[in-house]
C-alpha positions in Angstrom: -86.9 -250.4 45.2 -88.1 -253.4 43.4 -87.9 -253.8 39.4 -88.8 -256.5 37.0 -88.5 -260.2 37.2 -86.6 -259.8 33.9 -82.7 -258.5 35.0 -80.7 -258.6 32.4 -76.9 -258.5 33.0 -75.3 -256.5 30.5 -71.3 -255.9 32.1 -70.0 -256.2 35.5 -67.2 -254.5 36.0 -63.8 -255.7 38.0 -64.7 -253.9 41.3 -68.2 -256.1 41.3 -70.6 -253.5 40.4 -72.6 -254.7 37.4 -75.3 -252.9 35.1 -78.4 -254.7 34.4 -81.5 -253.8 32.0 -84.6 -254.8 33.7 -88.4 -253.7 32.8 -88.9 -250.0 34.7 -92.1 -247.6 34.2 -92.4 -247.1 30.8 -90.0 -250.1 28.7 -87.9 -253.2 29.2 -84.6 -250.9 28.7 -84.5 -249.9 32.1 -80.7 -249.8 33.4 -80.1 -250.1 37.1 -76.9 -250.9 38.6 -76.3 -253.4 41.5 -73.5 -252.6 43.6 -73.0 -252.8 47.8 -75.8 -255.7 47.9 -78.5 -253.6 46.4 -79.8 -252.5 43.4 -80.1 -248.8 42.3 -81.8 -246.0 40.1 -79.2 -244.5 37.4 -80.0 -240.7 36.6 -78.6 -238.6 33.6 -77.9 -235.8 35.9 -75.4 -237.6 38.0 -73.6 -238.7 34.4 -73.5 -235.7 33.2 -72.1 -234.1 36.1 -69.3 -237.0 36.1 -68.5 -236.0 32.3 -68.7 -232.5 33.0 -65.8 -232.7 35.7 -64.0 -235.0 33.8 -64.1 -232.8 31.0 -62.3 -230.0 33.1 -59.8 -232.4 33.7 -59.0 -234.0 30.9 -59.7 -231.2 28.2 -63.6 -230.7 26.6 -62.8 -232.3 23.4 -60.7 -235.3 25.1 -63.9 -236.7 26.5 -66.5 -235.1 24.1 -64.3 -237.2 21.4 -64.0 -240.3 23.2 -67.9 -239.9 24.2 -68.3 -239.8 20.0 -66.8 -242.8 19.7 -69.2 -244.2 22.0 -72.4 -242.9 20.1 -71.2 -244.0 16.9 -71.0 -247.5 18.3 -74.1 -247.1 19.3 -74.7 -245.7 15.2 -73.3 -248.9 13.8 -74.8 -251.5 16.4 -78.6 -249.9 15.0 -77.4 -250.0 11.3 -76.2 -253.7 11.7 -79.4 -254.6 13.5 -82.0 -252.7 11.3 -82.6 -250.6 14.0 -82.7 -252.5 16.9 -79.8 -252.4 18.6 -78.4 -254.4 21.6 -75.0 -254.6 23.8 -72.5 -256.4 21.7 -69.4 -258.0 23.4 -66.9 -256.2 20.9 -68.7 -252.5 22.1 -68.3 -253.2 25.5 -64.3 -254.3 24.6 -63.6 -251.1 22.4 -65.2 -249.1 25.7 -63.2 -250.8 27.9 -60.2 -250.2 25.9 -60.6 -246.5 25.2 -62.0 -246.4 29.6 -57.6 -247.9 30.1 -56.2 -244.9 28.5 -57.4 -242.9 31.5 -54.8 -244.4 34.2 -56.3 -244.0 38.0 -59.8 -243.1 36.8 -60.0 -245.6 34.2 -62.7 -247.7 36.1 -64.8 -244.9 36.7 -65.1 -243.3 33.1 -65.4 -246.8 32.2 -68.7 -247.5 34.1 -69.5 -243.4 33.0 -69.1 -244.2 29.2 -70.8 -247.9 30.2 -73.6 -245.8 31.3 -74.5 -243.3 28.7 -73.3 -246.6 25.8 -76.4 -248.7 27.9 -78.6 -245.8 28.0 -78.1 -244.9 24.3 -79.2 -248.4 23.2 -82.3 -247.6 25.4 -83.2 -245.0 24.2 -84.1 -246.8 20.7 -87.0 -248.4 22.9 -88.0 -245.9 25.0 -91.7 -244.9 23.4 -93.6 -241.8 24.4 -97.3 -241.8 24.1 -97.2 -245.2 22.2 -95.1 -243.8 20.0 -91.1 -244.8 19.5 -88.4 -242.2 20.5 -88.2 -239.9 17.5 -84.5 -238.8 18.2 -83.4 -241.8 19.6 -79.8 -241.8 20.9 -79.0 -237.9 20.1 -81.1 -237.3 22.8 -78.3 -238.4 25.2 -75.5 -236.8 22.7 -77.1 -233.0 22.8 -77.0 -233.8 26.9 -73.4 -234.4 26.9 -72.5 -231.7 24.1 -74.5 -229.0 26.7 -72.3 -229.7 29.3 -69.4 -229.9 28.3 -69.5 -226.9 25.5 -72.8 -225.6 25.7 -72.6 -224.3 29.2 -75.8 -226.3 30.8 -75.5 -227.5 34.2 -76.2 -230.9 34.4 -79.8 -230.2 35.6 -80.6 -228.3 32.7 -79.0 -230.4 30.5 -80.9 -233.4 31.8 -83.9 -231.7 31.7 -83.6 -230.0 28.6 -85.6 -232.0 26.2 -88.6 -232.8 28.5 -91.5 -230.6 26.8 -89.3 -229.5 24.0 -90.9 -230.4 20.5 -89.1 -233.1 18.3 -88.7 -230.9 15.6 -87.6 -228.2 17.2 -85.1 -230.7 19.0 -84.1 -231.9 15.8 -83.2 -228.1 14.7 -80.7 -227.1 17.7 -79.1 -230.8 17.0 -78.5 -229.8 13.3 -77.3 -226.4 13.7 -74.5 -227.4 16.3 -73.8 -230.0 13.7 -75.0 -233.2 14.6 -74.9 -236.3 12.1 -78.8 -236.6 11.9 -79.0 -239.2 8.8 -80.1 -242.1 11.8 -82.6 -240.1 12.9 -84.0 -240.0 9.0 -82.8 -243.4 8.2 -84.8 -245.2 11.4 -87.7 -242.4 12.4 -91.3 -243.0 12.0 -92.6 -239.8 9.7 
């Protein structure tokens, strides 16, 4: 698979895997990973599934919480850049800091939480029908809430949204509680 001139590196991590953004079908804000001498495709499903089990291990709200922490970095980075957020250094650190308190599978929820912080920034760019996402990052946040309380497999959770109407997204978001004041504060009407 070949992808964009345009490879951005955004963290490599201390086994030598790194992420990248790189142009893909539809934005710039494609993340790929290059690992084993090749590059390679990154797909909610397989994220969700990681959470999901990691969740059963570690407790629902243990990594529901920590994943929280992750969106509202997310929150902030798009507040302090009027709504165009990017990968800060000091992100990446508080990620890799809350990734140590997980002992032996510390590297892998590390590059799990990398993951779904990378694809959240996306997100803000990904545009449908020449228009921006409406929902931006809370897309990824209802994904993670259905697997790990909502009872989705990861499948279904990853596929949940496709063909789903924005405001009818909006309304299962809100009544499972969701802080949806980015949503108003950066949304096209």
């Amino acid at each position: 698979m070949s992808y964009g001139e345009d490879m951005r590196e955004v963290k490599k991590y201390s086994d030598g895997m790194v992420y990248y953004y790189t142009t893909g079908k539809k934005d710039p804000w494609c993340l790929i990973k290059f690992e084993n001498g090749h590059n390679e495709p990154l797909y909610d499903v397989d994220f969700l599934r990681k959470i999901q089990n990691y969740a059963k291990k570690y407790g629902k709200g243990v990594m529901y919480n920590n994943f929280l922490k992750i969106s509202d970095l997310v929150d902030s980075n798009a507040y302090e850049t009027n709504g165009k957020p990017n990968s800060k250094v000091s992100d990446i650190n508080t990620i890799d800091k809350i990734s140590a308190t997980f002992g032996q599978d510390s590297l892998d929820i590390g590059k799990m939480f990398g993951y779904f912080y990378f694809t959240m920034i996306a997100e803000w760019y990904y545009e449908n029908n020449g228009h921006p996402s409406y929902l931006k990052h809370r897309i990824k946040q209802l994904g993670v809430y259905q697997v790990i309380h909502g009872g989705l497999n990861p499948y279904e959770a990853a596929t949940f949204s496709r063909k789903r109407r924005k405001d009818v997204l909006k309304k299962i978001m809100e009544d499972i509680g969701f802080d949806m004041k980015i949503v108003e504060d950066f949304s096209l009407k």
